[in-house]
C-alpha distance (Angstrom), angle and dihedral (degrees) to the residues before:
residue distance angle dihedral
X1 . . .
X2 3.87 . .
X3 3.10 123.8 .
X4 3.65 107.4 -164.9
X5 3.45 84.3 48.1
X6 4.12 98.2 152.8
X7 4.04 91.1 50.1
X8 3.61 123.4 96.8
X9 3.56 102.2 167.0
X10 3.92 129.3 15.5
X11 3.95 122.4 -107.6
X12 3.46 128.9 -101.0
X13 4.03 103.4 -93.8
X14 4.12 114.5 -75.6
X15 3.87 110.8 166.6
X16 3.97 142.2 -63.9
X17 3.92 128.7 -64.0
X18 3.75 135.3 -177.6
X19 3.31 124.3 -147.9
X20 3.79 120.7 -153.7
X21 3.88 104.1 -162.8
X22 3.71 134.2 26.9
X23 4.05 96.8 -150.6
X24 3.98 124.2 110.1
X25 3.62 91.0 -60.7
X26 3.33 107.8 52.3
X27 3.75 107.8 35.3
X28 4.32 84.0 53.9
X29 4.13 81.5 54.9
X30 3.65 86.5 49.7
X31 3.31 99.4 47.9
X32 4.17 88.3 51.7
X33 3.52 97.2 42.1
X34 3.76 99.5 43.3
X35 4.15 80.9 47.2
X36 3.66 85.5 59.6
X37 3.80 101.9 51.5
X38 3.76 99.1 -97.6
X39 3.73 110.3 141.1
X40 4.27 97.0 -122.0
X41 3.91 125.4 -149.1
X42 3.94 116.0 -179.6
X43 3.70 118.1 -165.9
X44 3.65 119.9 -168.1
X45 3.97 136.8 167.0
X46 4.05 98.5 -131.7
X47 3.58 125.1 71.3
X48 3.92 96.8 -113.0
X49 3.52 133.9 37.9
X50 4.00 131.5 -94.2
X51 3.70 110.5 56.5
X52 3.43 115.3 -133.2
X53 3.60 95.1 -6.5
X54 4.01 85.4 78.7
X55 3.37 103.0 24.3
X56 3.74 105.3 45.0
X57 3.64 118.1 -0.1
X58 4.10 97.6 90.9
X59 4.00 111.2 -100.1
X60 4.00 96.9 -120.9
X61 4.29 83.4 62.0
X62 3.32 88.1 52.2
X63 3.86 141.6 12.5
X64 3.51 122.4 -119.8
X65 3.49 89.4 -163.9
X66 3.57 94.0 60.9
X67 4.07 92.1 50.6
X68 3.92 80.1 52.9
X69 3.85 93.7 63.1
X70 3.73 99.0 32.7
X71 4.30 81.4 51.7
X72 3.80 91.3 45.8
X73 3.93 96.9 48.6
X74 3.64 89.6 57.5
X75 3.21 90.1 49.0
X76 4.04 109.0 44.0
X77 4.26 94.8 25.1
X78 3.92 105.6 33.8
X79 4.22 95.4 23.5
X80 3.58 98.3 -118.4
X81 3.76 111.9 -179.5
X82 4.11 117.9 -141.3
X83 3.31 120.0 -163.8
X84 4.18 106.5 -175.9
X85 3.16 125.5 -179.0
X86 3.74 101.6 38.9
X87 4.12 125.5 106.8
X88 3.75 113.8 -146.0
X89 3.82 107.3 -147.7
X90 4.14 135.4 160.5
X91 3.75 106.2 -90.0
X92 4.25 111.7 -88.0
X93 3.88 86.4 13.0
X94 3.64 122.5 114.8
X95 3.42 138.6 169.8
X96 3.73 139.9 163.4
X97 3.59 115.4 -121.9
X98 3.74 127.6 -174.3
X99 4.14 107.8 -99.6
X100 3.89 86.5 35.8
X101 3.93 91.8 121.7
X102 3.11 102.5 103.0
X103 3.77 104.8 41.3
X104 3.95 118.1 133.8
X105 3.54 109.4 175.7
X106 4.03 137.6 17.0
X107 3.67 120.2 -143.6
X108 4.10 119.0 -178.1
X109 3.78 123.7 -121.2
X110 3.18 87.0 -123.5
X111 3.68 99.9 69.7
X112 3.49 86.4 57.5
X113 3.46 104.7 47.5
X114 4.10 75.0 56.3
X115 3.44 89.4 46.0
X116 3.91 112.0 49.6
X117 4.03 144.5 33.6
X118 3.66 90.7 -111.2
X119 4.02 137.5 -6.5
X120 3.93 116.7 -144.7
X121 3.67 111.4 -156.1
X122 4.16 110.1 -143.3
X123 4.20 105.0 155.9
X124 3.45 101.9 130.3
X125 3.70 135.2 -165.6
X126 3.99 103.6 -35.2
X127 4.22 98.0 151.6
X128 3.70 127.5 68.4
X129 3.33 131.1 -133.4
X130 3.93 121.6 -120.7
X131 3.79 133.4 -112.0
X132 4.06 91.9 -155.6
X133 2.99 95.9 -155.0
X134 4.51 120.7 139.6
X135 3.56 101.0 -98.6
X136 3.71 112.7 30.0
X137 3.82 99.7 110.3
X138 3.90 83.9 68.1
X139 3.99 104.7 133.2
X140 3.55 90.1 -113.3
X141 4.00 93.2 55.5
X142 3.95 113.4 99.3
X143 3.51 134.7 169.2
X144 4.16 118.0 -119.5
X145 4.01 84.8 -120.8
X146 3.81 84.9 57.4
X147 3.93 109.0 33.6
X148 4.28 82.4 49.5
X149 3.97 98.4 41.6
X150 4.38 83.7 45.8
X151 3.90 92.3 56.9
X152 4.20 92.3 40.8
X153 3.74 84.5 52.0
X154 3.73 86.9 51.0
X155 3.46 100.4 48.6
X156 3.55 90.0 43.3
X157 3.68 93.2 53.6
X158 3.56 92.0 -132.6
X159 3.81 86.0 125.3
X160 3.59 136.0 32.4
X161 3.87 101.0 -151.9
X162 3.72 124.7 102.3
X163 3.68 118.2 -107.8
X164 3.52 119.1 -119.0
X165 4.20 106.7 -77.8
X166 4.28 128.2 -170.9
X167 3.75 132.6 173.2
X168 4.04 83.7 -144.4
X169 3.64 112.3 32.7
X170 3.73 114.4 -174.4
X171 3.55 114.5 -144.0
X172 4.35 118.1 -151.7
X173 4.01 101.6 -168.6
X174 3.34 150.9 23.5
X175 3.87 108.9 -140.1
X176 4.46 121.9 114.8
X177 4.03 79.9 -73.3
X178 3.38 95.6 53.7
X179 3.93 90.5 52.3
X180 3.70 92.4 44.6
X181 3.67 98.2 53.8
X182 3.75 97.1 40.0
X183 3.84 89.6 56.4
X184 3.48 90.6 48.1
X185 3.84 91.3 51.1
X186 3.73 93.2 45.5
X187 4.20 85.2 50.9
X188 3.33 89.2 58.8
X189 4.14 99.8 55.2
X190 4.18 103.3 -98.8
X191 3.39 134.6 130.4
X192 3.19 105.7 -108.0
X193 4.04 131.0 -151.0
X194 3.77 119.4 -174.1
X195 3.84 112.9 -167.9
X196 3.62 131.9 -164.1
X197 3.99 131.5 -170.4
X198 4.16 90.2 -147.4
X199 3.94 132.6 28.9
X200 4.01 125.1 -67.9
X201 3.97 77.9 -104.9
X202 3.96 88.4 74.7
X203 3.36 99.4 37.2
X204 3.93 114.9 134.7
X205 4.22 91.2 -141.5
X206 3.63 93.1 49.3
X207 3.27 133.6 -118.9
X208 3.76 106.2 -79.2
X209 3.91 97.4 64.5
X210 3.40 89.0 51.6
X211 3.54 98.9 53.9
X212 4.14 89.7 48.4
X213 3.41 82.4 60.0
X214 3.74 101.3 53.5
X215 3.69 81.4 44.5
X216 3.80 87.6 55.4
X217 3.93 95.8 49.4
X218 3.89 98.2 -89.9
X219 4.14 107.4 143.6
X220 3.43 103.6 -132.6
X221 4.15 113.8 -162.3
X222 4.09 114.7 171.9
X223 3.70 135.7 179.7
X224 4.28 81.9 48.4
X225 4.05 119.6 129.3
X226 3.56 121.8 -161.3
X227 3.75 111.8 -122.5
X228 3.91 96.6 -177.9
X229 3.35 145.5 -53.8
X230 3.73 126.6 -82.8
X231 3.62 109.7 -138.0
X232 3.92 140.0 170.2
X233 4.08 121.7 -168.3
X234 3.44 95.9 -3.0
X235 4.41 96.3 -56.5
X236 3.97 121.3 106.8
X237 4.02 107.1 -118.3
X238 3.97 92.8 169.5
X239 3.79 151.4 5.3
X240 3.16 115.7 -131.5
X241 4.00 107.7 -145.4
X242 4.49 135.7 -163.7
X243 3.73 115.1 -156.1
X244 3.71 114.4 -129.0
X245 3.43 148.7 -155.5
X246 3.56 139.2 -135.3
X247 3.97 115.8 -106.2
X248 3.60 142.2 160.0
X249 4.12 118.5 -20.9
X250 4.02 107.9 -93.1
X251 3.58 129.7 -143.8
X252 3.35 93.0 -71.7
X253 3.75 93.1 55.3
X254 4.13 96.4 -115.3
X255 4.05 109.3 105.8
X256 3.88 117.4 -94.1
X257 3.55 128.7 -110.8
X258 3.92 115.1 -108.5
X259 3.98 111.0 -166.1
X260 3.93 108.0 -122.6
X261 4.28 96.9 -141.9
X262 3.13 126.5 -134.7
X263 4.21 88.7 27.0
X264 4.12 94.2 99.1
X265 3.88 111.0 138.0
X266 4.28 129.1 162.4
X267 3.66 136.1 -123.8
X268 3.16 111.5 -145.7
X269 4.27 107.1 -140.0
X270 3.86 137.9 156.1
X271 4.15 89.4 -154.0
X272 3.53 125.8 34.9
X273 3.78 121.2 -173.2
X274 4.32 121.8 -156.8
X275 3.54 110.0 -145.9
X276 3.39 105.7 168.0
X277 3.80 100.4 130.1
X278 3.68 140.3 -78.0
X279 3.73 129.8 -106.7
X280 3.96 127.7 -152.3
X281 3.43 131.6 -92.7
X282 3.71 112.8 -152.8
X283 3.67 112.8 -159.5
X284 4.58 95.0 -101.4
X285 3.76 134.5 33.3
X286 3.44 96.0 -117.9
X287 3.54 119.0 -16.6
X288 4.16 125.2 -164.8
X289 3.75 106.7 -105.1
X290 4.15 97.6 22.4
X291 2.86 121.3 100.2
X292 4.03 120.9 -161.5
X293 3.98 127.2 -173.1
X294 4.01 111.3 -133.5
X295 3.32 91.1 -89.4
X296 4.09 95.6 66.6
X297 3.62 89.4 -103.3
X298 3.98 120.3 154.5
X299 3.85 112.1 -122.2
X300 3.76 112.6 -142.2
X301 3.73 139.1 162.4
X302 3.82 126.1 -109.6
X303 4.25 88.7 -82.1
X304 3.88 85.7 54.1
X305 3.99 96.8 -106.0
X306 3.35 123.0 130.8
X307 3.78 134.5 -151.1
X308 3.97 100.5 -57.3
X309 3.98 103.9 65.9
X310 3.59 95.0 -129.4
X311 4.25 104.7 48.7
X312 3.39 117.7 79.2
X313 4.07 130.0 -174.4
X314 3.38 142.6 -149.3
X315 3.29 148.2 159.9
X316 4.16 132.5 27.5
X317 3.59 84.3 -15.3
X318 3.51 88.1 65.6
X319 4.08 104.3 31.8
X320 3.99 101.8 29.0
X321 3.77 104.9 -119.1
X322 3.94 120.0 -24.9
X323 3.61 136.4 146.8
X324 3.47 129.0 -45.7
X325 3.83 92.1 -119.5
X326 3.67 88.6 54.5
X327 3.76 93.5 58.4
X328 3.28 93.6 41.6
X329 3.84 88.2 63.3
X330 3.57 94.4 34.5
X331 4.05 87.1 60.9
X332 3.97 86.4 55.6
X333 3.26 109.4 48.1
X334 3.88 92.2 45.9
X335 3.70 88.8 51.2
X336 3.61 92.3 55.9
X337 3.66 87.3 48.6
X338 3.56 85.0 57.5
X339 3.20 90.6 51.6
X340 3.28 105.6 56.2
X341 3.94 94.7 45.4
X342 4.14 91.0 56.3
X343 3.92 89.6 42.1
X344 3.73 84.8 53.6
X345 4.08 89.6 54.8
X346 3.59 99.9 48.7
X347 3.99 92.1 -125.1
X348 4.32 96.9 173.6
């Protein structure tokens, strides 16, 4: 996987740029503006490079051995700097993100914005979003961004506890997270039930990977809501489900959900897995300049830069969670953005 892929030979020597991410998006920016002549540094919060394409997209999708040359190229032929370890975040704002374990050192965004020609802004999606629903703080309730980013840490041997394991593993979702963690799941011998509040039809991973999974065993129920999960002493032993029917189109133009009473039922389950999407975590609370939807969201202008003239963004931050592909291209057009606004300012 390389990720200055169009480069043969790096540029004669144009300015400074921080990176603030090292998934998808920001190692293809790397790879262009290191290409260029731009002297690169990447900070990220995990100990390797590539977001959640090493740290929770299972390793059979794709190879963390590939990452590991594509992060190594940059590094040894086009001088890429990586700096792991290290959380950027607004001065005298913290947060906790998800992935966060292994974070050493802070350093504020404003020391680089002191510090460099330009900052592009990569973090992606690193929080999950809540079923809220009574029960789902039960010890045996984890997010897909967890249950996925436990086993990679596993498998990695990064960490020597045992990811969260079930016989029955309840699925809630049917996004790329979804998919991910039921496949995992399924690798690792349990029954596996993957539930969805509308029709395979509407399903954010598509049809097709849900259907290999059927095909694979998977128990696929849709039109089901949860309602709450049954618990006793603290552990999830059920979810307790409403059927539902399709009704008008919501805001987000797919049709809503309408409970069907008196249709509640219970899965019975010893692991139960929230997949209900992720949300993005830009690198400050609020930050003079940025502005963010409610969703967490980076707004930027049609050459990816948001409201300070010398941050760009791109990536999940920017879109919510997508394809890697998408990010991938998202990281190179805003880096030729970038580009183009420090080759317009003469920084040498």
């Amino acid at each position: 996987m390389r990720f200055a892929f169009i480069c043969r030979d790096r540029g004669s020597k144009r300015g400074s740029v921080a990176i603030v991410g090292a998934g998808p998006a920001g190692l293809a920016a790397a790879g262009y503006l290191s290409c260029q002549g731009y002297d690169v540094d990447v900070y990220d919060k995990l100990p390797y490079a590539g977001g959640l394409m090493m740290f929770a997209i299972p390793g059979y999708r794709i190879f963390p051995d590939n990452v590991v040359e594509g992060v190594e190229d940059l590094r040894d032929r086009l001088s890429v700097k990586f700096m792991f370890r290290v959380k950027v975040f607004a001065r005298n704002q913290e947060r906790h993100d998800e992935g966060d374990d292994y974070v050493e050192r802070t350093i504020a965004l404003e020391e680089l914005l002191e510090r460099y020609n330009a900052i592009l802004i990569a973090t992606g999606t690193w929080r999950s979003r809540r079923l809220g629903i009574e029960g789902e703080n039960a010890i045996n309730v984890a997010t897909a961004l967890e249950y996925l980013y436990m086993w990679r840490l596993y498998e990695e041997g990064l960490s020597p506890r045992e990811p969260p394991r079930g016989r029955r593993v309840v699925i809630i979702g049917a996004g790329l997270s979804a998919i991910d963690a039921a496949e995992k799941a399924l690798e690792d011998g349990a029954e596996v039930y993957l539930t969805y509040r509308r029709t395979i039809a509407e399903a954010p991973a598509g049809e097709y990977p849900i259907i290999s999974l059927i095909r694979r065993g998977i128990r696929w129920i849709e039109l089901v809501q949860p309602r709450r999960i049954v618990s006793v002493g603290g552990f999830a032993r059920g979810v307790e489900f409403v059927r539902v029917r399709l009704g008008e189109l919501d805001e987000s133009g797919r049709p809503r959900p309408i409970a069907i009473e008196g249709s509640e039922f219970t899965i019975e389950t010893d692991l139960v897995i929230a997949a209900v999407g992720e949300i993005p975590t830009p690198p400050f609370t609020k930050f003079v300049g940025i502005e963010t939807d409610g969703g967490g969201r980076i707004a930027v202008d049609k050459s990816y830069r948001t409201g300070i003239e010398k941050i760009f963004a791109a990536g999940d931050v920017v879109s919510g969670p997508t394809f890697i592909g998408r990010a991938f291209g998202c990281g190179l057009r805003t880096a030729r953005s970038l580009d183009i606004y420090l080759a317009t300012r003469r920084f040498r």
